[in-house]
MIMARVO-673585 format. One record per residue: x, y, z of N, C-alpha, C in turn; residue in one letter. Coordinates in steps of 0.001 Angstrom, whole numbers. Each point is the difference from the previous one (the first is absolute). Layout:
residues N
[site [X Y Z] [X Y Z] [X Y Z] 'A']
...
end
This chain:
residues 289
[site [5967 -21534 16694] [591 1283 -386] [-898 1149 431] 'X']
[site [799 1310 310] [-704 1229 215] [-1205 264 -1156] 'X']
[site [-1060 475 423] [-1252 576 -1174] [296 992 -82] 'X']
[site [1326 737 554] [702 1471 -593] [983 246 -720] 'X']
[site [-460 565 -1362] [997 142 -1168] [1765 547 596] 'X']
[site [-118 662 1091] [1280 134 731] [1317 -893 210] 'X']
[site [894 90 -196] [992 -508 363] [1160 328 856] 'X']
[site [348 -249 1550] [850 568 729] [1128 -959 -547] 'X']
[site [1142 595 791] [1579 -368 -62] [188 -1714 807] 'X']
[site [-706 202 1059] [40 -991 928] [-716 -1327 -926] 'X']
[site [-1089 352 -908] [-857 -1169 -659] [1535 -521 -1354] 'X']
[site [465 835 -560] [1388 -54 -904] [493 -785 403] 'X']
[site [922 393 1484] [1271 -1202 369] [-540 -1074 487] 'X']
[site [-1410 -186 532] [-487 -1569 -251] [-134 -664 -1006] 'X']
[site [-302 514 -942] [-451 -228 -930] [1360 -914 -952] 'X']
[site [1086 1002 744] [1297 -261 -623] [454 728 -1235] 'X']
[site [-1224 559 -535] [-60 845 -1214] [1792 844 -721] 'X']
[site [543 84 1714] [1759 364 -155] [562 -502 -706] 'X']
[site [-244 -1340 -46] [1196 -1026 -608] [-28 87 -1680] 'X']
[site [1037 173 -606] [318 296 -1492] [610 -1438 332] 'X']
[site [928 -132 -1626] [282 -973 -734] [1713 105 950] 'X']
[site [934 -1151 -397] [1358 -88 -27] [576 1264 -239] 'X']
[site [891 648 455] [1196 1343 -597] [459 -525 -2075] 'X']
[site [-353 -1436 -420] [721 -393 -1012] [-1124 7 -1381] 'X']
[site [-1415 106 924] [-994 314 -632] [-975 1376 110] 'X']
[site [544 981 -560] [-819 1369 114] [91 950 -1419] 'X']
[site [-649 673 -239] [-452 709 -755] [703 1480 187] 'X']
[site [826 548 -451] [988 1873 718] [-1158 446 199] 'X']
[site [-907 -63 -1034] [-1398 1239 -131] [-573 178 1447] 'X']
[site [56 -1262 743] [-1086 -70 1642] [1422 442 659] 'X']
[site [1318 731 -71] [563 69 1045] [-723 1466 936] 'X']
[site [-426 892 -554] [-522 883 905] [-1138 -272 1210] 'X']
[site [-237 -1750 -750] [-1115 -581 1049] [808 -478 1247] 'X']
[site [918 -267 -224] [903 -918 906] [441 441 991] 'X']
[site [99 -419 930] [590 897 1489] [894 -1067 436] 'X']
[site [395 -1183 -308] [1362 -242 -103] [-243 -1871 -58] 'X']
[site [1301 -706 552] [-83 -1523 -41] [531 -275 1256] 'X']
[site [-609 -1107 303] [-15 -1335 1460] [348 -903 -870] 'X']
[site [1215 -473 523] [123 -1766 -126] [-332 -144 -1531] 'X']
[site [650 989 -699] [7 -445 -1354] [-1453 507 -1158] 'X']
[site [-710 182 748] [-1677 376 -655] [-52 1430 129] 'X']
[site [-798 573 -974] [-159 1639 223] [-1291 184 801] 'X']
[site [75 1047 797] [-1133 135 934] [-920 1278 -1087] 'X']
[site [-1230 374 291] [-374 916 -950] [-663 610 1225] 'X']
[site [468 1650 -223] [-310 906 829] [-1741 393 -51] 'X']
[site [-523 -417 1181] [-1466 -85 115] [-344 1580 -118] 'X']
[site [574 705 138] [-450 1844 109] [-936 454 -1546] 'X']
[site [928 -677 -489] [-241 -314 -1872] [-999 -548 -56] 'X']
[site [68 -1557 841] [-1173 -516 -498] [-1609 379 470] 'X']
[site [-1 952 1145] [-1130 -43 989] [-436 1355 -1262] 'X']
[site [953 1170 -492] [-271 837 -762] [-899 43 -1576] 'X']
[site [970 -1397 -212] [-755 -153 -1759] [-1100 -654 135] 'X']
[site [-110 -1314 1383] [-1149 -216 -331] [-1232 635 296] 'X']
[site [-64 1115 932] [-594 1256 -43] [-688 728 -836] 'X']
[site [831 250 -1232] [-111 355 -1295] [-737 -1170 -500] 'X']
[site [168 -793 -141] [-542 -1345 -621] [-1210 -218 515] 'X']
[site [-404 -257 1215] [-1612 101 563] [-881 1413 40] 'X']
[site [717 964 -97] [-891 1214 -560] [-643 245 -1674] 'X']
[site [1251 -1147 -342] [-607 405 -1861] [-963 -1423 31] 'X']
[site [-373 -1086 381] [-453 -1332 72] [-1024 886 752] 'X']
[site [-501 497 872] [-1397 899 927] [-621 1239 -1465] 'X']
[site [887 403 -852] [-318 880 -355] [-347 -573 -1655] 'X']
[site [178 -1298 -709] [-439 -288 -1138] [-1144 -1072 370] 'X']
[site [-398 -733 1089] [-574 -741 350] [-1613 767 617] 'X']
[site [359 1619 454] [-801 807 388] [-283 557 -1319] 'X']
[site [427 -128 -853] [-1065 546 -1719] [-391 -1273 -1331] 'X']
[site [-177 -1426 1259] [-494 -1118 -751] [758 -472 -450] 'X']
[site [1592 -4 -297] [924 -767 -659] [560 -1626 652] 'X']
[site [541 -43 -426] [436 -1594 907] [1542 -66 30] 'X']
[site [315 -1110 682] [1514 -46 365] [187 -1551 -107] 'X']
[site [640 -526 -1472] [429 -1361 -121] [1212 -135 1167] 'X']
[site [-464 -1391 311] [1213 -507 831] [552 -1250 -496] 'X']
[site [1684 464 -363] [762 -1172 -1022] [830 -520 827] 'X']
[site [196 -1670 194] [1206 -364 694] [-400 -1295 31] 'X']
[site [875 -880 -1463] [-589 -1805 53] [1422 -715 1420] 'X']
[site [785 588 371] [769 -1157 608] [-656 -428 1124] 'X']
[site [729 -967 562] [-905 -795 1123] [195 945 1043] 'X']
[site [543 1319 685] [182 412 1431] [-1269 953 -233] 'X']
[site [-159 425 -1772] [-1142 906 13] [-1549 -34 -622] 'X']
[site [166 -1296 -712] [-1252 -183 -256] [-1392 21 670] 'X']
[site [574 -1014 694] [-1356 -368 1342] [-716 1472 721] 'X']
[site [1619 1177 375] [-738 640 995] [-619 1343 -1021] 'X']
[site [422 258 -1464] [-546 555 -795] [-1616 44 -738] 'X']
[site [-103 -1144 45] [-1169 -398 -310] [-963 -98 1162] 'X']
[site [205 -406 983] [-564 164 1570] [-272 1392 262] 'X']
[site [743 1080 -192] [-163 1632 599] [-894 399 -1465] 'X']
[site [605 -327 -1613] [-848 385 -835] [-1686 -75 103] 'X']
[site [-65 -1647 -34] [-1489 108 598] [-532 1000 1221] 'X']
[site [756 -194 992] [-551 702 996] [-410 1309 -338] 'X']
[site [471 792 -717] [-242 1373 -478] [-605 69 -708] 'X']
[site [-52 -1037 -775] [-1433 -225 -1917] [1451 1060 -880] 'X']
[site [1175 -819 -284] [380 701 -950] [718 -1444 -779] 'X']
[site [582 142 -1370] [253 -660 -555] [1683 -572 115] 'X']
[site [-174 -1460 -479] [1509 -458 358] [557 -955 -1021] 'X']
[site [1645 -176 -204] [260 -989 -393] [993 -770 459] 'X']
[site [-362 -1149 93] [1130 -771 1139] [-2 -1045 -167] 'X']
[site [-243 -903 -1737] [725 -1324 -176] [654 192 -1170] 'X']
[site [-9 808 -566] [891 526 -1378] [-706 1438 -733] 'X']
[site [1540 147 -331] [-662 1847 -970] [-67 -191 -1327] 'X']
[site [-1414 -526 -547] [277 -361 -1571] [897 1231 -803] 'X']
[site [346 72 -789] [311 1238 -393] [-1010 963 -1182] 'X']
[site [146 970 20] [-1313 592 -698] [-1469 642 1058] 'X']
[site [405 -684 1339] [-1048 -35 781] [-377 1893 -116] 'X']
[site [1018 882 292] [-523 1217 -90] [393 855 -1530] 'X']
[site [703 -431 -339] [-98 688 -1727] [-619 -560 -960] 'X']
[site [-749 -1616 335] [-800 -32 -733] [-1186 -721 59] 'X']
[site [-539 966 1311] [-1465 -57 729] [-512 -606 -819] 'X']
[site [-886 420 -1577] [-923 -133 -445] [66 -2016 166] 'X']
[site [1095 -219 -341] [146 -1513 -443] [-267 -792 884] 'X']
[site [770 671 1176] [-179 -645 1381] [-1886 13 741] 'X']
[site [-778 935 -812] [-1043 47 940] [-736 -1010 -1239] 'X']
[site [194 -418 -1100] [-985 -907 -632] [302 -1170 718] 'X']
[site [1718 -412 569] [27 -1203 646] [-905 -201 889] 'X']
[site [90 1254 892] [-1478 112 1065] [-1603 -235 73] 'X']
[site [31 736 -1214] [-1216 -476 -649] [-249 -1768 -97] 'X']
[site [1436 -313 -630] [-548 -1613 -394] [-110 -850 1545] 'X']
[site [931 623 1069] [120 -1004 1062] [-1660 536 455] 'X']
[site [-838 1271 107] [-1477 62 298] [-636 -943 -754] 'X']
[site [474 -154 -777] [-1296 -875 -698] [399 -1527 141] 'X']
[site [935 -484 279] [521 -1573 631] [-559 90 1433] 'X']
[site [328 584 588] [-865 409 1519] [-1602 -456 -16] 'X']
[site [-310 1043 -937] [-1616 -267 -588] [-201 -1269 -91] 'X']
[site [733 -863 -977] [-450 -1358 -1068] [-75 -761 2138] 'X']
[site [1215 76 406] [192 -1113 978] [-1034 161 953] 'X']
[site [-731 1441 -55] [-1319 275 1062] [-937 -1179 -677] 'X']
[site [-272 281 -1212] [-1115 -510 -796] [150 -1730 -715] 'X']
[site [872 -321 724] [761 -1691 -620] [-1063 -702 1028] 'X']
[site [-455 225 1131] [-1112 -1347 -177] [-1458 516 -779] 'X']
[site [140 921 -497] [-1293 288 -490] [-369 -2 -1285] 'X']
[site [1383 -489 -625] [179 -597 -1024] [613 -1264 -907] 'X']
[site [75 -345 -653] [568 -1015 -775] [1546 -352 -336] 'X']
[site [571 755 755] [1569 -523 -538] [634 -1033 250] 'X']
[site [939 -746 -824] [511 -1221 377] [1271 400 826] 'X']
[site [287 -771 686] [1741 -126 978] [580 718 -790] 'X']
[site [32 -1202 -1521] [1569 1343 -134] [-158 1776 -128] 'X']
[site [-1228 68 -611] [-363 1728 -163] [123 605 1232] 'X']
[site [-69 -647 1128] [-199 378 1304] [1206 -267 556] 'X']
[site [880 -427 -413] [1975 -257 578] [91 915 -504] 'X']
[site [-4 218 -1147] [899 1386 -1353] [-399 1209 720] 'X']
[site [-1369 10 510] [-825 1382 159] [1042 323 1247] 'X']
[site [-138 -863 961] [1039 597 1541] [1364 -164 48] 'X']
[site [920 -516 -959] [803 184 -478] [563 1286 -629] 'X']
[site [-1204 484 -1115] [306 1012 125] [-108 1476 959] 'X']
[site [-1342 -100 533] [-318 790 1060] [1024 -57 1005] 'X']
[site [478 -1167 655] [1051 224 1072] [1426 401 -413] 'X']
[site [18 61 -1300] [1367 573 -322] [39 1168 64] 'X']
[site [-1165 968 -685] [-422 1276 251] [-19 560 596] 'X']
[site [-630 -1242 1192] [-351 912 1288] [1454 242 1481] 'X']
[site [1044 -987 -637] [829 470 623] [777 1014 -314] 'X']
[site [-69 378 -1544] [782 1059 -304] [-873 1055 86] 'X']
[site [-1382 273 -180] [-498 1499 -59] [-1006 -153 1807] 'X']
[site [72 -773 394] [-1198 104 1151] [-28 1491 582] 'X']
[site [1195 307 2] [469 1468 1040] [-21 1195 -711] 'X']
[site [-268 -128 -1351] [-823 1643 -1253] [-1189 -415 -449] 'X']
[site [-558 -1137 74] [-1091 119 -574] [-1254 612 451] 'X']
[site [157 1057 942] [-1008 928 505] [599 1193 -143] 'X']
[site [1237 9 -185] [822 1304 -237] [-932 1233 -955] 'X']
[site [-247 -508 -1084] [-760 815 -1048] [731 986 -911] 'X']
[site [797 544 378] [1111 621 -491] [1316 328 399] 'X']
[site [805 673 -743] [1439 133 455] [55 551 1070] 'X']
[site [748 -768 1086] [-43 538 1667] [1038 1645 498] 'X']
[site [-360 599 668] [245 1363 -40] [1734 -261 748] 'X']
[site [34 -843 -142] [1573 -100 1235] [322 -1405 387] 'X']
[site [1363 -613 64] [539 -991 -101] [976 -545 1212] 'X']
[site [-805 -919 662] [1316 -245 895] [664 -1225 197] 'X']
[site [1317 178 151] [555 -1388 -641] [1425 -554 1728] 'X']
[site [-514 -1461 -445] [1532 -172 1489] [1419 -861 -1454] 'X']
[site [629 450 -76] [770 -322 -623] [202 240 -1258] 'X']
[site [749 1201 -187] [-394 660 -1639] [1021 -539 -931] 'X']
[site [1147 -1015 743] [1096 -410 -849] [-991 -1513 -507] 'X']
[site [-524 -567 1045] [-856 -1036 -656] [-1169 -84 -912] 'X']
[site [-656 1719 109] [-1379 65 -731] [585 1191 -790] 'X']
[site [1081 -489 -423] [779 1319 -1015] [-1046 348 -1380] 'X']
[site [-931 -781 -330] [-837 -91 -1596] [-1311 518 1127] 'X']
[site [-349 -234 700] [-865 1155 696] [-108 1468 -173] 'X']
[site [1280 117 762] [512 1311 448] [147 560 -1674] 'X']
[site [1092 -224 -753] [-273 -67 -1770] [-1291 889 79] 'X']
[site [-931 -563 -313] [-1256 276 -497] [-789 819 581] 'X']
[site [330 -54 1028] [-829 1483 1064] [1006 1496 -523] 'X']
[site [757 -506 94] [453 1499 -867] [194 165 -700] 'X']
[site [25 -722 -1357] [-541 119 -957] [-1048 887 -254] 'X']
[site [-1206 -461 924] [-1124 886 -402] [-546 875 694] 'X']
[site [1359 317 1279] [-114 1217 461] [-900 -188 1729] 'X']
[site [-72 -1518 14] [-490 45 1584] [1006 -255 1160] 'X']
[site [-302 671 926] [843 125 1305] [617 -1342 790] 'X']
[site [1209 -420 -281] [283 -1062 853] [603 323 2095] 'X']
[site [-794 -711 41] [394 -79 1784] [573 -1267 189] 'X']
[site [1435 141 946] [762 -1412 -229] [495 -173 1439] 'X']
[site [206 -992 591] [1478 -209 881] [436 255 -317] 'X']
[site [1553 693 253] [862 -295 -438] [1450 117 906] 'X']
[site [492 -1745 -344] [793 -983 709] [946 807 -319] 'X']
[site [1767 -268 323] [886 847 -355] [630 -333 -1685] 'X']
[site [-490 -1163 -286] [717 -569 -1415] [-1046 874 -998] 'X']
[site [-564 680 129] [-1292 414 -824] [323 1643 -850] 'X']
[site [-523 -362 -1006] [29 1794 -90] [-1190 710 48] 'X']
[site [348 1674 552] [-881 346 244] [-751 893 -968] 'X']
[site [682 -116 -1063] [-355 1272 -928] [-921 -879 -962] 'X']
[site [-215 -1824 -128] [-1019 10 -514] [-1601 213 505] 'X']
[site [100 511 1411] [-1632 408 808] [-140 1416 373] 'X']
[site [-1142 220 122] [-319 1275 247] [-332 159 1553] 'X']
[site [-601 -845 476] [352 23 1534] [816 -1395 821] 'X']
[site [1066 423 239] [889 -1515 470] [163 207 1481] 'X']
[site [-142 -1088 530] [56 -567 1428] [1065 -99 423] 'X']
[site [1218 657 798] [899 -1194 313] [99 -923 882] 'X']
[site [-384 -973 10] [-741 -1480 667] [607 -1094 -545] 'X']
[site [513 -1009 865] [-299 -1291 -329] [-1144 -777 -853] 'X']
[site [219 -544 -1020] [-1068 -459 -1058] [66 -1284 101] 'X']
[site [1132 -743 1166] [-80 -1555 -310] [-768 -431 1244] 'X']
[site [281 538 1273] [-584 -218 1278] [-1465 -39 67] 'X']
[site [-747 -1035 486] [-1293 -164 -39] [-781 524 748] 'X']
[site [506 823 1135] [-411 803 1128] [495 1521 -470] 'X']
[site [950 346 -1209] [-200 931 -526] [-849 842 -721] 'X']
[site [-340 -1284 -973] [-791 77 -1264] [-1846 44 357] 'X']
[site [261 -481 1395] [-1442 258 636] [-578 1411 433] 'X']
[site [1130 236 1008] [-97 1109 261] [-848 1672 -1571] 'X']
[site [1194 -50 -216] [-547 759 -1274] [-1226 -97 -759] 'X']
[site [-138 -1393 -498] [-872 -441 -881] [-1374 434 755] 'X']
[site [360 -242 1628] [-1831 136 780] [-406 1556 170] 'X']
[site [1154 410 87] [138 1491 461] [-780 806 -1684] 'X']
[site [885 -799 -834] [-718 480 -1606] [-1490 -48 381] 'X']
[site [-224 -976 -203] [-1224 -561 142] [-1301 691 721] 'X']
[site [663 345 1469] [-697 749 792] [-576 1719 -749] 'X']
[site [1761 368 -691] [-2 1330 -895] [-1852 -202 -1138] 'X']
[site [422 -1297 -321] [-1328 -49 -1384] [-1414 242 424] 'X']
[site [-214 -887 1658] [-1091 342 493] [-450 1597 454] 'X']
[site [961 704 585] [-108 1163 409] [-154 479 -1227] 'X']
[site [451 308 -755] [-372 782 -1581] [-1434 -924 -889] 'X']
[site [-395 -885 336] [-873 -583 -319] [-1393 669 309] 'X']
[site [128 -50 1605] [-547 483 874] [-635 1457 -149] 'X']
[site [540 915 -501] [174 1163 -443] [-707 455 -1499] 'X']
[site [198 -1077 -808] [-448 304 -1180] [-1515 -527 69] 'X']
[site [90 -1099 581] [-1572 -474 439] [-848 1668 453] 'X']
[site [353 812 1081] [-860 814 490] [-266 888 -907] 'X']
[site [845 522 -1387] [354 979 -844] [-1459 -422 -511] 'X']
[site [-74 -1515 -327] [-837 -421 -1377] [-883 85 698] 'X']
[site [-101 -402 1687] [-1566 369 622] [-1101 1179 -675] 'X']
[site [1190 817 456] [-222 1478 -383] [-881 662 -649] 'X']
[site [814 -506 -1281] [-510 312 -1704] [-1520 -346 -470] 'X']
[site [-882 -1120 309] [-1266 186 94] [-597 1141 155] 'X']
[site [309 688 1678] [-428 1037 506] [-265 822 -853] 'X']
[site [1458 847 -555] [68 1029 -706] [-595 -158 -1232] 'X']
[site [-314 -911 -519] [-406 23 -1062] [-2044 -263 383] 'X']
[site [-92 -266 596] [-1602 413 838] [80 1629 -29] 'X']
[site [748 141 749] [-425 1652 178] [246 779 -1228] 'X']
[site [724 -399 -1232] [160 549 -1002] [-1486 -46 -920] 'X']
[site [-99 -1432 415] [-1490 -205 -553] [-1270 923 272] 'X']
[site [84 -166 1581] [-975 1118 427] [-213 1389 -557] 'X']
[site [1613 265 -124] [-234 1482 -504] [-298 129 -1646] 'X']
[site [168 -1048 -616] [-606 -139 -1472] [-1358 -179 75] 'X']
[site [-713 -95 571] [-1294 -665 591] [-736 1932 -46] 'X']
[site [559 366 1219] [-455 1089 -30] [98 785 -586] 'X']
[site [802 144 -791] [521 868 -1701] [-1573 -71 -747] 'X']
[site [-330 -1379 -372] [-839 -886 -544] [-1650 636 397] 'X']
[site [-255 76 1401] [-955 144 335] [-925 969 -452] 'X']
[site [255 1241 -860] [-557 867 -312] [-97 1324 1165] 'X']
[site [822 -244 780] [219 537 1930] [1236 1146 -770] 'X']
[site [-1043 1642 968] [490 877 -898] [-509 578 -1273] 'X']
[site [283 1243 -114] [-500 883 -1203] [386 -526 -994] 'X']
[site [-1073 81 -1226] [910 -205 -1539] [-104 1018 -273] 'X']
[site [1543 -294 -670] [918 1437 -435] [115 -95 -1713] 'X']
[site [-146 727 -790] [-185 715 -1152] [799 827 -567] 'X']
[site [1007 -477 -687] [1484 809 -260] [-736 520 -1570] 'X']
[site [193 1278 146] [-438 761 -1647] [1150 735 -207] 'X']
[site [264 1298 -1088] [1109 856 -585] [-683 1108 783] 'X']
[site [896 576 -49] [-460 1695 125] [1242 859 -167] 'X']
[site [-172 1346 -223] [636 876 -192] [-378 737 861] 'X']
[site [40 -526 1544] [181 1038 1267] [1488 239 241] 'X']
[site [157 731 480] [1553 480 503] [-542 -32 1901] 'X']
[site [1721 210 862] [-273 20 1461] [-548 1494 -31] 'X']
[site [-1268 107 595] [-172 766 204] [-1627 420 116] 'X']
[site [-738 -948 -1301] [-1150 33 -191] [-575 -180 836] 'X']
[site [-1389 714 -152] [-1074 98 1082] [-146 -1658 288] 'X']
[site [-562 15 1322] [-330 -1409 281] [-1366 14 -142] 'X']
[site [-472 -1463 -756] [-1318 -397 -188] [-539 -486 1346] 'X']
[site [-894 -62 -213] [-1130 -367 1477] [369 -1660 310] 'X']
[site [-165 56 1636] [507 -1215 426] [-1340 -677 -1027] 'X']
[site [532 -1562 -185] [-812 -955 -630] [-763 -925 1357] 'X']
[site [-1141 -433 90] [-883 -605 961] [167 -1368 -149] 'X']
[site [-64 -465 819] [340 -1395 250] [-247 -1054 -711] 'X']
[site [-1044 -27 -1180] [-547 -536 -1074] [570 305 -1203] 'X']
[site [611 1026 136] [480 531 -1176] [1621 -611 -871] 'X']
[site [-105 -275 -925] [1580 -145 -409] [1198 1013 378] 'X']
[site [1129 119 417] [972 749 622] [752 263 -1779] 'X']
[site [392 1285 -138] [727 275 -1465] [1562 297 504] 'X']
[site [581 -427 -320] [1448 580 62] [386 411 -1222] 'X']
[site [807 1510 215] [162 236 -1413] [1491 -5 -307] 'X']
[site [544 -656 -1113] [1163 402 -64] [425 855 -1132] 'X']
[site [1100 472 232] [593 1023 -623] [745 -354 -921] 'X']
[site [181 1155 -1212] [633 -251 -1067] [1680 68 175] 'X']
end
């Protein structure tokens, strides 16, 4: 795949990304997506799609460029594999053998599971260096590998991910649920049977095609690095400024410069001026009533 978050028209109709569902299976809501039917199937007008996903890789460059992350949801078999493949590639988080439920409304619960699969991780580092019998040591990866197929892809997450992207929102419908619920941005395919009003940025794309679902997913992907990329140089940065902030507290500090001596007075503008003060001398400023 391209290492450019870009997507032309020409990469689409390979991709096949055109092809919607049957005329007997569609959704009214995607008809403004639609630019018409072949042989029975609705074609989905790419003008749409080259546009939203536009929109969609500018907001994925622009939450990923202020440290946020972008879950990538999609357990069926056309999208698992290449979800989890582009997720890693970017270092962002994924889920793609089941969506427990609770996973984002009820983080807290979900990250002690995490906790427990770190510390089964741990025991199985430290099992020849210790005493356990078989069975403590079946139970232990038993449980660890159950864990680890359901959380492997958040358990670096750390917190609730800034944006959500999903290939099939009629299948990861308790996903999608819960991201708006609590108010985070879903980014979706979206096939012609789909609606569009449960996402905030929708694709119109093929979500079953495996040369579809690539396309996008790498192109995402590419989006996370470029905004990655970006926030990395920000944080370079920030050291700096905060050196030179230092410096100038430093020299505040130094005793560099007159000391100044704030007293009362009852001068008005106008009063004679006192004699310059010599370089040893304390400086008086007077203020006024």
């Amino acid at each position: 795949m391209s290492e450019s978050s870009a997507i032309t028209m020409r990469q689409m109709i390979q991709a096949g990304a055109h092809f919607g569902h049957r005329v007997s299976r569609w959704n009214p809501k995607m008809k403004s997506y639609i630019y018409g039917a072949r042989n029975g199937i609705y074609i989905l007008n790419l003008e749409s799609s080259y546009y939203e996903y536009e929109r969609a890789r500018q907001f994925v460059a622009k939450i990923t460029g202020e440290g946020r992350k972008l879950l990538f949801v999609g357990t069926k078999s056309a999208a698992a594999e290449i979800l989890e493949t582009q997720a890693k590639r970017c270092n962002q988080p994924w889920v793609t053998h089941r969506w427990l439920g609770g996973t984002l409304t009820n983080w807290s619960t979900i990250r002690q599971s995490i906790e427990k699969l770190r510390r089964l991780e741990k025991l199985t580092e430290e099992a020849s260096a210790k005493n356990y019998t078989k069975k403590e040591l079946l139970q232990n990866e038993r449980q660890r590998a159950k864990l680890e197929r359901n959380l492997s892809g958040i358990k670096d997450m750390g917190r609730l991910p800034g944006a959500m992207f999903v290939v099939d929102i009629n299948r990861e419908a308790i996903a999608v649920a819960e991201a708006r619920r609590l108010g985070i941005p879903v980014i979706a395919l979206l096939d012609t049977n789909c609606d569009p009003d449960q996402v905030d940025y929708g694709i119109p794309a093929n979500d079953d095609a495996f040369k579809s679902i690539e396309l996008f997913a790498a192109a995402l992907a590419n989006a996370c690095i470029e905004g990655a990329a970006k926030y990395k140089e920000v944080q370079a940065r920030k050291p700096k400024q905060k050196e030179g902030q230092v410096a100038a507290a430093d020299d505040r500090q130094d005793g560099k410069g007159p000391e100044v001596e704030v007293i009362h007075s009852g001068a008005r503008r106008g009063a004679p001026e006192k004699p310059e003060a010599s370089s040893d001398d304390p400086v008086t400023v007077e203020e006024s009533n």
